[in-house]
N, C-alpha and C positions, 0 to 999 in steps of 0.2 A: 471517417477513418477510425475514429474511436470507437464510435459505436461496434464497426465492425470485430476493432482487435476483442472489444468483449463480449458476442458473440459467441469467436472462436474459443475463447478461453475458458467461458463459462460451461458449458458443458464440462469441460477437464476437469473443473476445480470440482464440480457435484459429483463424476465418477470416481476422483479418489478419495471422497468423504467418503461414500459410501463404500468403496473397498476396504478404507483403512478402520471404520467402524465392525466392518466381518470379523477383524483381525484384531478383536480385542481382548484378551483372554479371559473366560467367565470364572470369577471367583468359587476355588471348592474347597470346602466346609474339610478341616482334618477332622478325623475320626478315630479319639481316642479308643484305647482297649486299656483294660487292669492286664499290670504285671509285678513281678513281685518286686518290692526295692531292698536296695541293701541296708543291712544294719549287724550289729553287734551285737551281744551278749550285753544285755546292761546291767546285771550287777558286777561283774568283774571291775565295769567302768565304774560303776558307784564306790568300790572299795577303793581304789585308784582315789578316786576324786578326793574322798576324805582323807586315805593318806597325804594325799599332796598337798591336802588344805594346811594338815593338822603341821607338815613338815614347814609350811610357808610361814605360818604363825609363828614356830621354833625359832624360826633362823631371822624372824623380826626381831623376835625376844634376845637373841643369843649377840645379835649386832650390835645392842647396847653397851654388853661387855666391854666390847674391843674398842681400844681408842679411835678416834676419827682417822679415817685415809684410804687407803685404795680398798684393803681389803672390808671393810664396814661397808663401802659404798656398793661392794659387788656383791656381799652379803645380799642388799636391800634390793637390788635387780633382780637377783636371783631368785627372791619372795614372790616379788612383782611377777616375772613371768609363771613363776609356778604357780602364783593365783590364775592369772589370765589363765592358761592354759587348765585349771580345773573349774574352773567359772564358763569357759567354753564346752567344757565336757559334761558339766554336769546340765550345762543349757541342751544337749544332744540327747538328753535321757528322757525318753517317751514311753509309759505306759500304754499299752494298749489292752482292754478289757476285753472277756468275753464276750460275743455277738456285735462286736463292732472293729472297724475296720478304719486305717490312717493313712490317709494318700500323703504322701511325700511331695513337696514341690519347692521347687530349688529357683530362685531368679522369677518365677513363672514359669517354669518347664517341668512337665510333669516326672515322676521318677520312679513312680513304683506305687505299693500300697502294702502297708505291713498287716496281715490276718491273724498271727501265731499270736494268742495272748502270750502276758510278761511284759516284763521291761527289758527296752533296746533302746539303742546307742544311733542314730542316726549324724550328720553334718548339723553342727549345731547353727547353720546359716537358712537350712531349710526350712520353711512353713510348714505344718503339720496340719490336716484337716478330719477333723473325725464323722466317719460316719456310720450309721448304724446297720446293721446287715442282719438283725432280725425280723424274724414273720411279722406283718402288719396287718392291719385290720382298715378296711375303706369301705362307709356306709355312705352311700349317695342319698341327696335329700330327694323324695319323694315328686317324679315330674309329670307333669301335665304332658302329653304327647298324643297326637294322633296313631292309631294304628292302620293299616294298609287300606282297611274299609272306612277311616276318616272317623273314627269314632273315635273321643275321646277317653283317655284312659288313666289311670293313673300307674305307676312303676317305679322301683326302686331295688336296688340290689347291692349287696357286699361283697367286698373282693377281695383275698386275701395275696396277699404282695411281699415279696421283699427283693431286695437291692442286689442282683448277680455279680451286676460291673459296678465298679466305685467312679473307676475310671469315665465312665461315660453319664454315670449320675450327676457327678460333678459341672464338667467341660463340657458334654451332650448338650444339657439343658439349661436354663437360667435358675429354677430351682424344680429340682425331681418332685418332689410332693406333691408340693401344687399342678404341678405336671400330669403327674398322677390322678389328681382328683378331676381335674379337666376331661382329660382323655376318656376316662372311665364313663362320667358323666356323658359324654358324646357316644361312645360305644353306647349304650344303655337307650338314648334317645332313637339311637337309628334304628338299632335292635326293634326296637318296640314300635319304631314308623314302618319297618318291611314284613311283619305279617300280622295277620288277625289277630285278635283276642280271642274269638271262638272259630272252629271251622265249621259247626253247624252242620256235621254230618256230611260234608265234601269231601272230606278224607286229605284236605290241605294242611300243609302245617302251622300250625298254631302255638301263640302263645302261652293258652290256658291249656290245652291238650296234649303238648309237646313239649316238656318243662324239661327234660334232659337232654335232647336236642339243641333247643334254644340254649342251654347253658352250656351248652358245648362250644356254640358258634357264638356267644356273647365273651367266654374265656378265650377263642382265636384270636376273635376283632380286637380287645381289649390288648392283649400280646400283642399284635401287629402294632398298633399306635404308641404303645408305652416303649417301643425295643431302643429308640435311640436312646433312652434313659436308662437303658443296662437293669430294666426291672424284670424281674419274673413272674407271672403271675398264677398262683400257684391253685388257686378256687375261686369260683365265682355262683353266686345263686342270688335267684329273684327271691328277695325279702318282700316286696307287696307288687300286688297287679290285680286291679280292678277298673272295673267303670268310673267315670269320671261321677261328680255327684248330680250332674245336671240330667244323667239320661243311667243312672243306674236303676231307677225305678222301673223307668220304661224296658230296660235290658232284662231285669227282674221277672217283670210279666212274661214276657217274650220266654226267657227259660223254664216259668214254671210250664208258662201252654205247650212251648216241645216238652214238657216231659210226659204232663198228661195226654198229649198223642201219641208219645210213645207207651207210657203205660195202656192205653186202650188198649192199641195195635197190637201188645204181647196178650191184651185178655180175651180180645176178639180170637184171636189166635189160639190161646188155647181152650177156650168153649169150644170153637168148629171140630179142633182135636176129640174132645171129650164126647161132641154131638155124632161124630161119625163112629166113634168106640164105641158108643153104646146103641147106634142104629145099626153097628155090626154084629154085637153081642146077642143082641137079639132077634135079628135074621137068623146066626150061624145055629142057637140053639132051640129057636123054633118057640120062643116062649107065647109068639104074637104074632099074627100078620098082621101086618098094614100095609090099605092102597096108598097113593103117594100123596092124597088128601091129607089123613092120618099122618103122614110123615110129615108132612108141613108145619101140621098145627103141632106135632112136637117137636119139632126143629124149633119152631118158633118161640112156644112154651120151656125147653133148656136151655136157647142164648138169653129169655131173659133173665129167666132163673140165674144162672151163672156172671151175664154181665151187668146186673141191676150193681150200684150204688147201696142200695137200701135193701134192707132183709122184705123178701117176698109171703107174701100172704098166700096158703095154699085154702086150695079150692075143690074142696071132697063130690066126684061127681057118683050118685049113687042109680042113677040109669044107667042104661048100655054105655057103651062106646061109642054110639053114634047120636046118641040122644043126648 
């Protein structure tokens, strides 16, 4: 009978776990933005302060006069709060400097972010956080990375950056900079794992071939990764990209021989040019026949002349033409 009751029961108890596990609500991440917080004029507050300082002091001084009793005694309250009250005010007095920027935060809750250099007046109970919102400069260290064809290579580049959202550099991230150097670094790696180093005449896009391209789509990636950090990023360029040192040698070779093929191929190219210009020059104004014999041996005689290497030794023949 027991067995049975559990049985029945056990199926029921596994279908509302699992119902009630559906129904769990998945934690989402709030997502601060900057806005502007309140504050005041702080020098007005500073004039204030000192008068009230200077008044507090008077009327310590002026209590002594008066014999002991009610009114000495409310004299010296009266001190008292108007110190507190300028000791609080003058604790609410925040400079804020050119190219940096104070995020306001009250209890933990964010409240705003003051930009306008000068000095202001905020709650003198808030935290103040200062951050900087000038242009930056970020040199990545020099990485080892395979390119698309698995070659190794080496790559680095600098980024230049600065902080849009305060709000989101702050609360976004655990620390934006470091944030920053990471992300960049990773853009940078993949960048340089998804295409060649050379395209070798495919007409693909390339690393070495395609440097304002590539820097186009390494400033996208790089933007996409940094945005919960409220960073901007404003330039970006490959400072180094080469072969790795293990096979730059052999890469070396490899570049000089395509070149010297291609330097043939334009010399070969332009002798035949020159060969047929002057096999026509000389048809059209009769200076010479020649059978196709003849033409041979001077087709033969101006590709070498023209594609030797080495200056040509000429060869004065003082017989015929045929002899």
């Amino acid at each position: 009978m027991i067995s049975t009751w559990y049985l029945a029961v056990k199926p029921k108890v596994v279908q509302m776990t699992t119902q009630d596990s559906t129904q769990v609500p998945q934690p989402v991440a709030k997502v601060w933005t900057e806005s502007d917080a309140r504050s005041a004029p702080g020098i007005p507050v500073l004039v204030i302060v000192v008068v009230a300082t200077l008044a507090a002091i008077a009327l310590l001084v002026f209590h002594k006069r008066l014999a002991s009793g009610a009114g000495s005694t409310a004299l010296i309250w009266v001190s008292v709060v108007v110190l507190i009250a300028a000791v609080s005010a003058f604790r609410g007095l925040t400079a804020v400097v050119a190219g940096e920027g104070r995020a306001i935060q009250l209890f933990g809750r964010y409240q705003g972010t003051i930009r306008k250099p000068g000095l202001h007046c905020v709650n003198p109970f808030t935290e103040r956080r200062a951050v900087s919102v000038r242009v930056r400069n970020l040199e990545t260290t020099p990485a080892k990375v395979n390119d698309a064809d698995g070659n190794p290579i080496e790559i680095a580049a600098v980024v230049v950056w600065l902080v849009q959202d305060t709000a989101k550099a702050i609360y976004g991230v655990d620390d934006f900079v470091r944030f920053v150097e990471f992300q960049t670094e990773t853009a940078v790696r993949h960048i340089a794992s998804s295409y060649p180093y050379d395209s070798r005449g495919t007409g693909a896009l390339s690393l070495r071939d395609n440097a304002e391209e590539i820097t186009q789509r390494l400033s996208d990636e790089i933007s996409a990764r940094v945005k919960p950090a409220g960073v901007q990023i404003i330039e970006s360029r490959l400072t180094r990209l080469s072969y790795a040192s293990e096979i730059a040698q052999a890469m070396l070779r490899q570049q000089q021989a395509n070149a010297i093929v291609g330097a043939r191929a334009r010399i070969v190219e332009g002798a035949v040019g020159m060969v047929q210009l002057a096999l026509q020059r000389l048809e059209d104004e009769g200076v010479v026949q020649l059978d196709e014999e003849r033409k041979a041996a001077m087709v033969s005689n101006l590709l070498v002349v023209l594609c030797s290497e080495q200056a040509t030794q000429q060869v004065v023949n003082t017989g015929s033409l045929y002899s």
